[in-house]
N, C-alpha and C positions, 0 to 999 in steps of 0.2 A: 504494500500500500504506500501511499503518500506522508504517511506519518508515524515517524520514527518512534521506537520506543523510547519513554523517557526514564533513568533512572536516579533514583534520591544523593545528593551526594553525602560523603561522611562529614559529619558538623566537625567546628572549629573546636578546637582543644580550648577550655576555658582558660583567662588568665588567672595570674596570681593575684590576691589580692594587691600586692607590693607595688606591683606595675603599675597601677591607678595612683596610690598616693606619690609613688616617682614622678609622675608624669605632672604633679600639683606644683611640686617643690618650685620651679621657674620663679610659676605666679605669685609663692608666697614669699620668696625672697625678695622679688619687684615689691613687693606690698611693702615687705619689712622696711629694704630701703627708701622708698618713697615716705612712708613716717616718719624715719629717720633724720632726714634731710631736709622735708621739707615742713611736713602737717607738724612735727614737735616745735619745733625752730618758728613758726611764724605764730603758735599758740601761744609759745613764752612770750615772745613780742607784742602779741593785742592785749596780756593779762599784763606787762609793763607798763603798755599805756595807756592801759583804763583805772589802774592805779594812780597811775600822772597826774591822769586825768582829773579825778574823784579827790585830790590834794592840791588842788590849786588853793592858792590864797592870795589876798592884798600884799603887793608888793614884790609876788613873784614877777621873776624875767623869762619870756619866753620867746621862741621862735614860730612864728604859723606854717602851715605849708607852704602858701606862695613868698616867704621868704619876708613876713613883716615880722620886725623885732618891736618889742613894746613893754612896758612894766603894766601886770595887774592893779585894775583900779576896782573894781567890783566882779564879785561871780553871782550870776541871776540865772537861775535853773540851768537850762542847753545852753546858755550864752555865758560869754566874758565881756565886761568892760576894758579895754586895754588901751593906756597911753603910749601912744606910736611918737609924738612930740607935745613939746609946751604948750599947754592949752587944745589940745588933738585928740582926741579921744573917737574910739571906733569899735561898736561890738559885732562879736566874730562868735560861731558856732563853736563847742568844744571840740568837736570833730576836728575843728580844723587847724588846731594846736600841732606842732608836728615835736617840739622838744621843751623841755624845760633848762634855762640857762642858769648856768652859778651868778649866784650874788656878783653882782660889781661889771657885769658884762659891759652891760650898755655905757655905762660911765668908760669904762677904757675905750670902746669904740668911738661915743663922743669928743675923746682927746686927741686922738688920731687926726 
């Protein structure tokens, strides 16, 4: 006839259990190292600066993100008051705090 006989073939040899979790190891080394490097290290940094943050006070010296330098003049909820110059006052979001400067900063740059 026109159609051949078919017959079953013999199934595949099961693996070992071991060859599964071998073949994980890659991904969780990638994982390990990606914690490592990155997710740790950037968690330290946001819990440093929402410390920073949360301790602002009258008379600190700070740095903003876009690079304005000013002494603390009030802190009012989300906002700072901050003196940038004599009689210059400008409030700014806490977000947008990028450092807090030692004592006497501003005074030395002003001498410059």
């Amino acid at each position: 006839m026109l159609i051949s006989e078919a017959y079953a073939q013999a199934a595949a040899p099961a693996q070992a259990a071991g060859v599964d979790f071998m073949s994980l190891l890659p991904l969780i080394g990638i994982f390990v190292v990606f914690y490592l490097l990155l997710i740790r290290p950037q968690a330290k940094r946001a819990k440093e600066q929402k410390l920073m943050i949360e301790a602002l006070q009258k008379g600190d010296e700070l740095a903003t993100a876009s690079g304005v330098l000013g002494r603390v003049v009030k802190v009012v909820g989300n906002y700072v008051i901050l003196q940038i110059a004599e009689n210059v006052q400008v409030t700014i979001q806490k977000t947008a705090i990028q450092t807090l400067l030692p004592k006497g900063t501003l005074n030395s740059i002003e001498k410059e």
